[in-house]
mmCIF file of the N, C-alpha and C atoms, coordinates in Angstrom:
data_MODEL
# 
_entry.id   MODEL 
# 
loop_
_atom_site.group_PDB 
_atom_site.id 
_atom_site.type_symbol 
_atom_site.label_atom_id 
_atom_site.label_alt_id 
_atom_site.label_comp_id 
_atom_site.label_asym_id 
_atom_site.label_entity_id 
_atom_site.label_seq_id 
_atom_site.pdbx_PDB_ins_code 
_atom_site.Cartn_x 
_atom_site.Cartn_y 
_atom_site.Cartn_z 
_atom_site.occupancy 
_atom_site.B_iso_or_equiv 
_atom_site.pdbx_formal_charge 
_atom_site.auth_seq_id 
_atom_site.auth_comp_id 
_atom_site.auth_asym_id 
_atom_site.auth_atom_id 
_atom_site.pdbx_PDB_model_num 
ATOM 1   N N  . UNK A 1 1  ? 124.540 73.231 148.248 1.00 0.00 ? 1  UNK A N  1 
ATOM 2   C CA . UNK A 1 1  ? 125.190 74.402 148.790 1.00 0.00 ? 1  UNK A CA 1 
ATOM 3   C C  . UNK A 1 1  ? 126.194 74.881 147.760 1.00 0.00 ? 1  UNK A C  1 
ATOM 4   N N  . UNK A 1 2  ? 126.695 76.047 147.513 1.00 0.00 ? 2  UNK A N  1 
ATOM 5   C CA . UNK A 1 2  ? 125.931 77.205 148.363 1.00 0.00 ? 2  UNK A CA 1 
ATOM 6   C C  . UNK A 1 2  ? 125.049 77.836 148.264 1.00 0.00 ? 2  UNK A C  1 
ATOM 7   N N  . UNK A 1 3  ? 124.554 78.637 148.970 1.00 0.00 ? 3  UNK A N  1 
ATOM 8   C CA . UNK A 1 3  ? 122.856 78.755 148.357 1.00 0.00 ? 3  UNK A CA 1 
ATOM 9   C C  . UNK A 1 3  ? 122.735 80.334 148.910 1.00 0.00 ? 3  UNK A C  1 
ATOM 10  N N  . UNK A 1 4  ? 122.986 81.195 148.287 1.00 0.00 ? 4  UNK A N  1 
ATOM 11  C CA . UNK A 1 4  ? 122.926 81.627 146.427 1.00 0.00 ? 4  UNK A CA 1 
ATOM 12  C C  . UNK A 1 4  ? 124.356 80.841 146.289 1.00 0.00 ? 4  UNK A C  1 
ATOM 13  N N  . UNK A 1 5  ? 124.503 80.485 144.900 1.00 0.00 ? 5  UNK A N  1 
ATOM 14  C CA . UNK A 1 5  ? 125.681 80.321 143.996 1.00 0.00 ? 5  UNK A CA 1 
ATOM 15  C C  . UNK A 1 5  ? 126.109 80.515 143.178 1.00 0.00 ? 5  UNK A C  1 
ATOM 16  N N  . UNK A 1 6  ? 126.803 80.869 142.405 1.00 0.00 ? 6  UNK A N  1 
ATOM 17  C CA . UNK A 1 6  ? 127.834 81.846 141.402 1.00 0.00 ? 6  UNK A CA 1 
ATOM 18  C C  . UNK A 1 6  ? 127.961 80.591 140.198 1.00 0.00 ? 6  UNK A C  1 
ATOM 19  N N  . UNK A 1 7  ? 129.152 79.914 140.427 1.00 0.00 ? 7  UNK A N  1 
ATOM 20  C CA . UNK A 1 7  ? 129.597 79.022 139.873 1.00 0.00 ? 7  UNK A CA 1 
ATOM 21  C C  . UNK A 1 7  ? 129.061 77.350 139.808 1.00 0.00 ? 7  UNK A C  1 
ATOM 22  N N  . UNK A 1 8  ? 129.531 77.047 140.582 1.00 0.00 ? 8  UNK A N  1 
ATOM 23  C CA . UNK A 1 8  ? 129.281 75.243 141.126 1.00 0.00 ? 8  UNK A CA 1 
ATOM 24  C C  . UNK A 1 8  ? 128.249 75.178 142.163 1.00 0.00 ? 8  UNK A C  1 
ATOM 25  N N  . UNK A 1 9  ? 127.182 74.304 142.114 1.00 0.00 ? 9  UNK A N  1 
ATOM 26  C CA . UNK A 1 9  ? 126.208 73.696 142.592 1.00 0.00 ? 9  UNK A CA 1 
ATOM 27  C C  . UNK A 1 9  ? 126.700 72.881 143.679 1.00 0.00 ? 9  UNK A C  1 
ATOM 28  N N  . UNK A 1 10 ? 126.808 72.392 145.019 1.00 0.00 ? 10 UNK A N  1 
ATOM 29  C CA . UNK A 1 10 ? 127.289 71.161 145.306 1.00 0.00 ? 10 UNK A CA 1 
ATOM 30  C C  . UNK A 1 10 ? 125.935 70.534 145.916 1.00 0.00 ? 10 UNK A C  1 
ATOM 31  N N  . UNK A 1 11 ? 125.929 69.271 145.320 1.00 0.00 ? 11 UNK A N  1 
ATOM 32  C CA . UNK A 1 11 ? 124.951 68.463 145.721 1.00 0.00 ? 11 UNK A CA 1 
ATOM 33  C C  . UNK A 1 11 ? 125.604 67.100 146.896 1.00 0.00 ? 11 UNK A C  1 
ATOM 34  N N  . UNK A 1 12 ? 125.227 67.139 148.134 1.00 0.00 ? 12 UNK A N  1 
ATOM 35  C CA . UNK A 1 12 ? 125.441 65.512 148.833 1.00 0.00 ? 12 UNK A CA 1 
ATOM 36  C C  . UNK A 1 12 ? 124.097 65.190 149.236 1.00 0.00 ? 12 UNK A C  1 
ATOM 37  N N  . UNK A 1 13 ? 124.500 63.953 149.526 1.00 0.00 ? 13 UNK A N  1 
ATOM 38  C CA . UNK A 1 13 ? 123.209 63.003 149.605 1.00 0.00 ? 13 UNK A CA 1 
ATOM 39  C C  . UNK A 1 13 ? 123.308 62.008 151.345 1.00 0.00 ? 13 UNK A C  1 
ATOM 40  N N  . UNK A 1 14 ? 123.136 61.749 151.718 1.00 0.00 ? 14 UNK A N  1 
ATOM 41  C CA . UNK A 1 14 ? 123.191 60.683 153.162 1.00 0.00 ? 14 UNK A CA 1 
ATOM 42  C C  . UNK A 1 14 ? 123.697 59.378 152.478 1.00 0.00 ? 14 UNK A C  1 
ATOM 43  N N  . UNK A 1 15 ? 122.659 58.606 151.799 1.00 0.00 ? 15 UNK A N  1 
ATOM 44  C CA . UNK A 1 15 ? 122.566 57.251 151.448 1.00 0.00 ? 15 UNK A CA 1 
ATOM 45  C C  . UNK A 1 15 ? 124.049 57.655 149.783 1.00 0.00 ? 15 UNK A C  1 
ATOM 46  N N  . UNK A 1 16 ? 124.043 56.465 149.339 1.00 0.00 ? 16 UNK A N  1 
ATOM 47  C CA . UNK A 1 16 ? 125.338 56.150 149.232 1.00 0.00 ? 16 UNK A CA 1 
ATOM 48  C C  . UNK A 1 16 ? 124.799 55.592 147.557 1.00 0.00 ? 16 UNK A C  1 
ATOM 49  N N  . UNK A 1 17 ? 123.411 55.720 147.133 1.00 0.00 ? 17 UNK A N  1 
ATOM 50  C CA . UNK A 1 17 ? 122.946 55.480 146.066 1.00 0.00 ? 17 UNK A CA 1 
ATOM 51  C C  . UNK A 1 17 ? 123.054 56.494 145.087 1.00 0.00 ? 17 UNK A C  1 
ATOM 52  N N  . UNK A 1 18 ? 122.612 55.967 143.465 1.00 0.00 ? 18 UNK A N  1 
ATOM 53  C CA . UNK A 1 18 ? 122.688 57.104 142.311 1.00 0.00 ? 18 UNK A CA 1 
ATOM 54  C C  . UNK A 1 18 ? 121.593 58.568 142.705 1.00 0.00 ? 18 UNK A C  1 
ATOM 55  N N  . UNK A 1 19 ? 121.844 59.171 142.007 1.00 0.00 ? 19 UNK A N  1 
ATOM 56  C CA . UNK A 1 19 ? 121.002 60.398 142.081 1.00 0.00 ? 19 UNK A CA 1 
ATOM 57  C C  . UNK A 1 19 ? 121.132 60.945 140.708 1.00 0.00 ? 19 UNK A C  1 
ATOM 58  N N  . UNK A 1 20 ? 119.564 61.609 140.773 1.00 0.00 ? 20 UNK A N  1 
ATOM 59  C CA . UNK A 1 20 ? 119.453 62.635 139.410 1.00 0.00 ? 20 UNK A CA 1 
ATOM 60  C C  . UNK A 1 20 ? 119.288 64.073 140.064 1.00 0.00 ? 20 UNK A C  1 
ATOM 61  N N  . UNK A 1 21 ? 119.793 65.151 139.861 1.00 0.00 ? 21 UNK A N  1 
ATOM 62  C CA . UNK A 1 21 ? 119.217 66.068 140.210 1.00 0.00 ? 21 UNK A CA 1 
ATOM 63  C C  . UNK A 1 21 ? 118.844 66.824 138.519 1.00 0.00 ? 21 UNK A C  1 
ATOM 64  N N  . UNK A 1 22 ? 118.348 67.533 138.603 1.00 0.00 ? 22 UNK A N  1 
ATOM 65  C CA . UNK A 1 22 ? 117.166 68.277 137.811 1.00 0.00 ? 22 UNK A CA 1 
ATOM 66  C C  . UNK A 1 22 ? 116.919 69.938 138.165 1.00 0.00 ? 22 UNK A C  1 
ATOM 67  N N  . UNK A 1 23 ? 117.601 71.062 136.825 1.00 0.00 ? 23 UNK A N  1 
ATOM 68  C CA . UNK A 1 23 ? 117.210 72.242 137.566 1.00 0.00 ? 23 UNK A CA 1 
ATOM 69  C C  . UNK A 1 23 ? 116.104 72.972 136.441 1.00 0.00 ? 23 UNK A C  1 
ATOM 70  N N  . UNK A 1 24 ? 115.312 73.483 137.171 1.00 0.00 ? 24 UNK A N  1 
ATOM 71  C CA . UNK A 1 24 ? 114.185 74.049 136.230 1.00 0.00 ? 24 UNK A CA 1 
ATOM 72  C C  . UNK A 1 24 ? 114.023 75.379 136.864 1.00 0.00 ? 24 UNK A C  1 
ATOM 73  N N  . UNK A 1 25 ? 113.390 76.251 135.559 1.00 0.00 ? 25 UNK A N  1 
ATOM 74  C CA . UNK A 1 25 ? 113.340 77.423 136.413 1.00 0.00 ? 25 UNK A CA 1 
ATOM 75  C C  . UNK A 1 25 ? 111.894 77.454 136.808 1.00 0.00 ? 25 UNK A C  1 
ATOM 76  N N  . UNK A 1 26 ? 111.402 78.651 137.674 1.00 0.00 ? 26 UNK A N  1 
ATOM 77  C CA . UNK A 1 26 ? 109.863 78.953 138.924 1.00 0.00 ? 26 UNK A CA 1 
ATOM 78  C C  . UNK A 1 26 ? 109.204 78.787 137.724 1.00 0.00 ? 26 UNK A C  1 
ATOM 79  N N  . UNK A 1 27 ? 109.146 78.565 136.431 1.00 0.00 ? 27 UNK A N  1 
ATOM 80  C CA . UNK A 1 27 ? 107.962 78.551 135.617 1.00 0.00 ? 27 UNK A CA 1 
ATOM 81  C C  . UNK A 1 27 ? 108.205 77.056 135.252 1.00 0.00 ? 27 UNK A C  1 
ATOM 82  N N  . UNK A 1 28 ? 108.636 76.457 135.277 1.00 0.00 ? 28 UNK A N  1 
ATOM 83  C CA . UNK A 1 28 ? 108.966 74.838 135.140 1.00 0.00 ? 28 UNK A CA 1 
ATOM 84  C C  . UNK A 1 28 ? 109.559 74.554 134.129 1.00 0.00 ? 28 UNK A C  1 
ATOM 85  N N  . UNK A 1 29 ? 110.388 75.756 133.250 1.00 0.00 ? 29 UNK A N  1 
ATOM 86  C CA . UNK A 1 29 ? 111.325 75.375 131.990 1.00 0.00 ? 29 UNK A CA 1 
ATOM 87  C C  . UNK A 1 29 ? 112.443 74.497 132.180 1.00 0.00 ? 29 UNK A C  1 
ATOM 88  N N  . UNK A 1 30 ? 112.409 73.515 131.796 1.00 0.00 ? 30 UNK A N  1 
ATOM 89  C CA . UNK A 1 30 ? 113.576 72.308 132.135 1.00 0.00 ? 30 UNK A CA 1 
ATOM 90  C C  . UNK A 1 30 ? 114.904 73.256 131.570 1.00 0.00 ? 30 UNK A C  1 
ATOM 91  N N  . UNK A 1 31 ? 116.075 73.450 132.432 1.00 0.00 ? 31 UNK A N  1 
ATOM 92  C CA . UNK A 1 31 ? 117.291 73.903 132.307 1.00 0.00 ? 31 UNK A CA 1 
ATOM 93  C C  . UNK A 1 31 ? 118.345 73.150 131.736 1.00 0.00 ? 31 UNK A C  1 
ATOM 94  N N  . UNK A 1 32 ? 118.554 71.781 132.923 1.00 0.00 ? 32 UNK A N  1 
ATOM 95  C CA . UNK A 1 32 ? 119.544 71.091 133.125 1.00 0.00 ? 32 UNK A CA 1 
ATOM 96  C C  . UNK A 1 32 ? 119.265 69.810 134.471 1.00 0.00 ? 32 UNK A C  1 
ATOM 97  N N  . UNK A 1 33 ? 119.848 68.661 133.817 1.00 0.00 ? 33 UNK A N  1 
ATOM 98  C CA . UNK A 1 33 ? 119.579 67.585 134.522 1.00 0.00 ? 33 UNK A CA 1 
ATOM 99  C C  . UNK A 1 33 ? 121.287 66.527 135.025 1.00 0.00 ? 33 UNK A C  1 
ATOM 100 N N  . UNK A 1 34 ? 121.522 65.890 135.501 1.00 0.00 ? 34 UNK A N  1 
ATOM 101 C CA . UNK A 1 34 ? 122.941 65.220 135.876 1.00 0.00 ? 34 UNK A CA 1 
ATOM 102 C C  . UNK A 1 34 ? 122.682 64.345 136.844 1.00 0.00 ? 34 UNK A C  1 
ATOM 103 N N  . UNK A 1 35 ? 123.411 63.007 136.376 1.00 0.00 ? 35 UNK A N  1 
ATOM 104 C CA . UNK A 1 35 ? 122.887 61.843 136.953 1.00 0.00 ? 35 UNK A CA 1 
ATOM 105 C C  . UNK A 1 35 ? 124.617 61.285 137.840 1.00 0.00 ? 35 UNK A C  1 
ATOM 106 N N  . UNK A 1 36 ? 124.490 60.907 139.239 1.00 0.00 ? 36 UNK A N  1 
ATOM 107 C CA . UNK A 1 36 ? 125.720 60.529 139.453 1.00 0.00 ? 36 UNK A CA 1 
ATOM 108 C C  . UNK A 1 36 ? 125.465 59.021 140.282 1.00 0.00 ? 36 UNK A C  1 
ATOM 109 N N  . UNK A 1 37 ? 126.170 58.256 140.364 1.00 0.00 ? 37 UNK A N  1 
ATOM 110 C CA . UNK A 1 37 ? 126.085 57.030 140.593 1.00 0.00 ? 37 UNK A CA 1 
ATOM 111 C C  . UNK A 1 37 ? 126.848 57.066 142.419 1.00 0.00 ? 37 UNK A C  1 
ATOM 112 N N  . UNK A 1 38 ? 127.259 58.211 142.803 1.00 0.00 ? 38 UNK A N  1 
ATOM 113 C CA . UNK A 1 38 ? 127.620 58.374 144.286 1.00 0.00 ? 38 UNK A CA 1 
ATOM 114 C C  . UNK A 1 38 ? 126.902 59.417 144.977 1.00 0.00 ? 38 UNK A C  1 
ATOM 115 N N  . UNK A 1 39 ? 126.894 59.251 146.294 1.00 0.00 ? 39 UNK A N  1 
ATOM 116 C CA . UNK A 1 39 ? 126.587 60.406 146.978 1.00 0.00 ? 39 UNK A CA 1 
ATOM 117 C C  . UNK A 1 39 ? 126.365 61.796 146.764 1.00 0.00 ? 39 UNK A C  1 
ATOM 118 N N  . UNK A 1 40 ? 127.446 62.405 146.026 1.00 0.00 ? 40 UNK A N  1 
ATOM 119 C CA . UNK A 1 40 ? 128.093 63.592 145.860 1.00 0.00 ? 40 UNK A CA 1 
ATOM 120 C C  . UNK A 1 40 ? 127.607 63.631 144.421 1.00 0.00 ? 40 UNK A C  1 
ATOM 121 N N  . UNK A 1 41 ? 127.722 65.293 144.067 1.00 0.00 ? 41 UNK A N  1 
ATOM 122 C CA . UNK A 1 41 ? 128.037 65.974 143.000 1.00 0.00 ? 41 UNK A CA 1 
ATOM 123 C C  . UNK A 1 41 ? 127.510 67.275 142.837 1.00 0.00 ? 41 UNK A C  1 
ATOM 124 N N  . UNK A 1 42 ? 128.664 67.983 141.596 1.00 0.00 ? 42 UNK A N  1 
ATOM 125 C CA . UNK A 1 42 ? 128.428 68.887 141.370 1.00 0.00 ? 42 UNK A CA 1 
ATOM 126 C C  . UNK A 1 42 ? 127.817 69.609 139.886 1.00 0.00 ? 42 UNK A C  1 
ATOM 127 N N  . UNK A 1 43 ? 126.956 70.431 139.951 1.00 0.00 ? 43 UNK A N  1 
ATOM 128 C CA . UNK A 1 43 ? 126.356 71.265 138.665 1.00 0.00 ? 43 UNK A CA 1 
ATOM 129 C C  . UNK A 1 43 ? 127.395 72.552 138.314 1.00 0.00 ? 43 UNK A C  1 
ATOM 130 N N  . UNK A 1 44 ? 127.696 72.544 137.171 1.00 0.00 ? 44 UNK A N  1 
ATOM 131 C CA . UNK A 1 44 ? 128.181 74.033 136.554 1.00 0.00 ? 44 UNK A CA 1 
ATOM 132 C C  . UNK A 1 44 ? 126.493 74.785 136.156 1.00 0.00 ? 44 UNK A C  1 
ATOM 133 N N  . UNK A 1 45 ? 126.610 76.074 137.319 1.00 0.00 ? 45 UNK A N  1 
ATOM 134 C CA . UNK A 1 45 ? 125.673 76.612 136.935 1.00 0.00 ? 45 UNK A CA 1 
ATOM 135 C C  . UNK A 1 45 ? 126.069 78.039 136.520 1.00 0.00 ? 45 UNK A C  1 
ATOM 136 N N  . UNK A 1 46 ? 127.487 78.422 136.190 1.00 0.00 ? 46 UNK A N  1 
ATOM 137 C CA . UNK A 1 46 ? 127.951 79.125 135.303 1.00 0.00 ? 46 UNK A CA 1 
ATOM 138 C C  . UNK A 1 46 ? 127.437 80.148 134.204 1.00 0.00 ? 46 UNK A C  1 
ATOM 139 N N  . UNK A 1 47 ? 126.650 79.621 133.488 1.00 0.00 ? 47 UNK A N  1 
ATOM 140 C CA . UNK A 1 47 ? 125.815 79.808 132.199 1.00 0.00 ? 47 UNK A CA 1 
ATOM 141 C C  . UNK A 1 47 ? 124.689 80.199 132.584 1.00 0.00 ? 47 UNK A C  1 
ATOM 142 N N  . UNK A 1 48 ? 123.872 80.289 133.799 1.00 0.00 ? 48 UNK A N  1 
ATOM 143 C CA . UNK A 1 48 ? 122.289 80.057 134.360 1.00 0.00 ? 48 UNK A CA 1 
ATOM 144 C C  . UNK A 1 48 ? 122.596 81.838 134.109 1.00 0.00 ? 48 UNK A C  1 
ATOM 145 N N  . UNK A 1 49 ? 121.079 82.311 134.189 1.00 0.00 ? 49 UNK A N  1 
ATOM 146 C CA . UNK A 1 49 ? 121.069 83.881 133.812 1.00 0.00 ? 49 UNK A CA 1 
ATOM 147 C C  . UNK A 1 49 ? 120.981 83.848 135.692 1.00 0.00 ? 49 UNK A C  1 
ATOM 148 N N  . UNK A 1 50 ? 121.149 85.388 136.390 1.00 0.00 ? 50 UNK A N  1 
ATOM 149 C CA . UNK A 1 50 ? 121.056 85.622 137.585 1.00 0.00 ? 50 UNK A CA 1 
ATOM 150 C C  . UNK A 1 50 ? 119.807 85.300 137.960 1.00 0.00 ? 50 UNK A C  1 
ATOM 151 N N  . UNK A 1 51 ? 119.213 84.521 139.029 1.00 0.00 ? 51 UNK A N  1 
ATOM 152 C CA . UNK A 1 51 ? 117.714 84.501 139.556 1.00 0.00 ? 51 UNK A CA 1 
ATOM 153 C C  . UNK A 1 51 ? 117.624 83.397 140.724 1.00 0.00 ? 51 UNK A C  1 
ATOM 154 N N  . UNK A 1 52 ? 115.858 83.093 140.553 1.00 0.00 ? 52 UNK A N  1 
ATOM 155 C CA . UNK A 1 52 ? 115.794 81.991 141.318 1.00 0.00 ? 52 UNK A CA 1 
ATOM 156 C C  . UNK A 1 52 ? 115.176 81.149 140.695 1.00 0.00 ? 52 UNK A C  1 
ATOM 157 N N  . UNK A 1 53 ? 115.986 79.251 140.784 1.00 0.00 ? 53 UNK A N  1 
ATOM 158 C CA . UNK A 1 53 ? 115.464 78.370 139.835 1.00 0.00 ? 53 UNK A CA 1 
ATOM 159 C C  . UNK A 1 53 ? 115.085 77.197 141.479 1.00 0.00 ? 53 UNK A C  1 
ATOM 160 N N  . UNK A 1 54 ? 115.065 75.909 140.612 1.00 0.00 ? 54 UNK A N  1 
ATOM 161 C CA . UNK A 1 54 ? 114.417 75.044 141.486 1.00 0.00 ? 54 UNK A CA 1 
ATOM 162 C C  . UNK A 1 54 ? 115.356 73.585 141.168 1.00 0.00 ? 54 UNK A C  1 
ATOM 163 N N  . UNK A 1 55 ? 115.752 73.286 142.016 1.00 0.00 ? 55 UNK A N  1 
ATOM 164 C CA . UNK A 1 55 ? 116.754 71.901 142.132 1.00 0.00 ? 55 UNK A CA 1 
ATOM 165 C C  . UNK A 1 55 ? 115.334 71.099 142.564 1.00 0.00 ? 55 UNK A C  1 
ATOM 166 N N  . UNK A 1 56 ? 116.002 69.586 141.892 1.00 0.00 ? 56 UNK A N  1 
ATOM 167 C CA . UNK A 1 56 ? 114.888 68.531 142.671 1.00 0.00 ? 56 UNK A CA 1 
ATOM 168 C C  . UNK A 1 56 ? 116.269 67.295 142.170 1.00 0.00 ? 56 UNK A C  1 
ATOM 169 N N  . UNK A 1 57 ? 116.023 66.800 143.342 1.00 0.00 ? 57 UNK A N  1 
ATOM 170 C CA . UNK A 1 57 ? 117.197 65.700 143.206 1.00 0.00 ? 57 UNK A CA 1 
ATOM 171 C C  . UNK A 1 57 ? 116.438 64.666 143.864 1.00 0.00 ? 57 UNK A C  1 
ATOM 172 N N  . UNK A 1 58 ? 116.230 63.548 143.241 1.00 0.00 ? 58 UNK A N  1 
ATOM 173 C CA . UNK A 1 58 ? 116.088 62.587 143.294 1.00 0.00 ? 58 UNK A CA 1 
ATOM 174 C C  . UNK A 1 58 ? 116.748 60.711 143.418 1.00 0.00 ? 58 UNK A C  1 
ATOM 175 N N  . UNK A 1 59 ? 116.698 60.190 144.888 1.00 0.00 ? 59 UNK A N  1 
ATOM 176 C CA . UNK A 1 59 ? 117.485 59.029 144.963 1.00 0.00 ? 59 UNK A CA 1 
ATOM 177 C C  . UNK A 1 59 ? 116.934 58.077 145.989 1.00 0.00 ? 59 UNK A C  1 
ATOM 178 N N  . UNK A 1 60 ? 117.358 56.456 145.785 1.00 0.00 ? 60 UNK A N  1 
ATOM 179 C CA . UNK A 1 60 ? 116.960 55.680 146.458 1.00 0.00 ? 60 UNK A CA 1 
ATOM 180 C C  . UNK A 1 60 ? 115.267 55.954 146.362 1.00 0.00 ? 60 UNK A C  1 
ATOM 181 N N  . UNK A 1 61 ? 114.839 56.464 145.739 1.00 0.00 ? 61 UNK A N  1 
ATOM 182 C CA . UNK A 1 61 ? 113.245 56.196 145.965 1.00 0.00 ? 61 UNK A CA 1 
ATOM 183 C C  . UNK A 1 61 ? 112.649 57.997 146.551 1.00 0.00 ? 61 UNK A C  1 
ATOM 184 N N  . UNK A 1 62 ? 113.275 58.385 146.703 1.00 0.00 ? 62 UNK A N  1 
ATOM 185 C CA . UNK A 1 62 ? 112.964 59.762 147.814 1.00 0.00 ? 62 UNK A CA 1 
ATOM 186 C C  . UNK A 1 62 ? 113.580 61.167 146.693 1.00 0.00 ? 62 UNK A C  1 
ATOM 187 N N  . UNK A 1 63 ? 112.527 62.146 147.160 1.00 0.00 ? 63 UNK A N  1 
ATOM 188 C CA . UNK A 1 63 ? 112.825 63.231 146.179 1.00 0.00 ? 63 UNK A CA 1 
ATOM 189 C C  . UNK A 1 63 ? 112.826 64.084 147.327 1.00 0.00 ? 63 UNK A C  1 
ATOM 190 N N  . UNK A 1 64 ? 113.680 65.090 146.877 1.00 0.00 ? 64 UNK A N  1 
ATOM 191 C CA . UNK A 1 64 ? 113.567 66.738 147.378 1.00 0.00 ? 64 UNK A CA 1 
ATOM 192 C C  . UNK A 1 64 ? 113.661 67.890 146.502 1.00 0.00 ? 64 UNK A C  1 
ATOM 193 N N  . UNK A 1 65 ? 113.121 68.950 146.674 1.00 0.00 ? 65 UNK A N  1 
ATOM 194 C CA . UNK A 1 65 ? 112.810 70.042 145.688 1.00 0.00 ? 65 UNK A CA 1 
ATOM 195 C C  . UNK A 1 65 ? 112.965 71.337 146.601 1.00 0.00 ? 65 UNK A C  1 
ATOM 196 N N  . UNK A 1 66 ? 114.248 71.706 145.948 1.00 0.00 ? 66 UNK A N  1 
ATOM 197 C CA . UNK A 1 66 ? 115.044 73.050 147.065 1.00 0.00 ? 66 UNK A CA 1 
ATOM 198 C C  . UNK A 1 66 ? 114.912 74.470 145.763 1.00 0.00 ? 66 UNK A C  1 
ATOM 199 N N  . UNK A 1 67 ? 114.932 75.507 146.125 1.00 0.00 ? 67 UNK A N  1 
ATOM 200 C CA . UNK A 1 67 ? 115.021 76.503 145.460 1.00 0.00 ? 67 UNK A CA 1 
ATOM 201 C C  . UNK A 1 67 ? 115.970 77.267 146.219 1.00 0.00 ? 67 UNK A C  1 
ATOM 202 N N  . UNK A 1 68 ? 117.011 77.660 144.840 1.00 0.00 ? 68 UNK A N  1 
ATOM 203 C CA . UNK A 1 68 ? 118.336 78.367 145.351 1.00 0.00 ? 68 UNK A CA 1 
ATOM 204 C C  . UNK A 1 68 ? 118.817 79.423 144.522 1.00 0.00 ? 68 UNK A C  1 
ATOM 205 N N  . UNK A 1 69 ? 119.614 80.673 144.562 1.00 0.00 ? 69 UNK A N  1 
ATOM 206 C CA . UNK A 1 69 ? 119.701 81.339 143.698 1.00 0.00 ? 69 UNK A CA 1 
ATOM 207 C C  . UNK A 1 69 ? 120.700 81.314 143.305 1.00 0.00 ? 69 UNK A C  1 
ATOM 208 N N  . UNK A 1 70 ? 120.903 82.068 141.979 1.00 0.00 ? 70 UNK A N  1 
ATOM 209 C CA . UNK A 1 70 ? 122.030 81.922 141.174 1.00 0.00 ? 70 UNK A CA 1 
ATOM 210 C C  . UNK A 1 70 ? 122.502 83.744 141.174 1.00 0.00 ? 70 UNK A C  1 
ATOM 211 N N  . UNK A 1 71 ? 123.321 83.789 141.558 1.00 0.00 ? 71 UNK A N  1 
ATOM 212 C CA . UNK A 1 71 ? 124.381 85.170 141.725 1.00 0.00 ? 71 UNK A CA 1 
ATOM 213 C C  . UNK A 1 71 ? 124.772 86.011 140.226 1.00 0.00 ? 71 UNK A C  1 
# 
């Protein structure tokens, strides 16, 4: 959240393990990746051109793949 977002990405998680999330854009150009060892975190997506890209965050074994826009 928030979803569209301007600035900061916020990523939470349930489980209490590391996570990678991963942003690529709809054509699958790898952007930006960030690995956190808690629940939580956040992406500077600052720099991203205006559109729609694709988060996939990955933890404990389990992936999700959200598409959100950037303002």
């Amino acid at each position: 959240y928030p979803n569209p977002a301007n600035d900061i990405l916020r990523i939470e998680m349930t489980n209490n393990k590391e996570m990678v999330a991963t942003i690529t854009s709809l054509t699958g150009k790898f952007i930006a990746s960030k690995k956190e060892s808690n629940s939580t975190m956040q992406m500077n997506i600052n720099g991203l051109t205006p559109g729609m890209y694709i988060l996939t965050v990955e933890s404990g074994g389990s992936r999700s793949v959200q598409r959100f826009i950037k303002l």
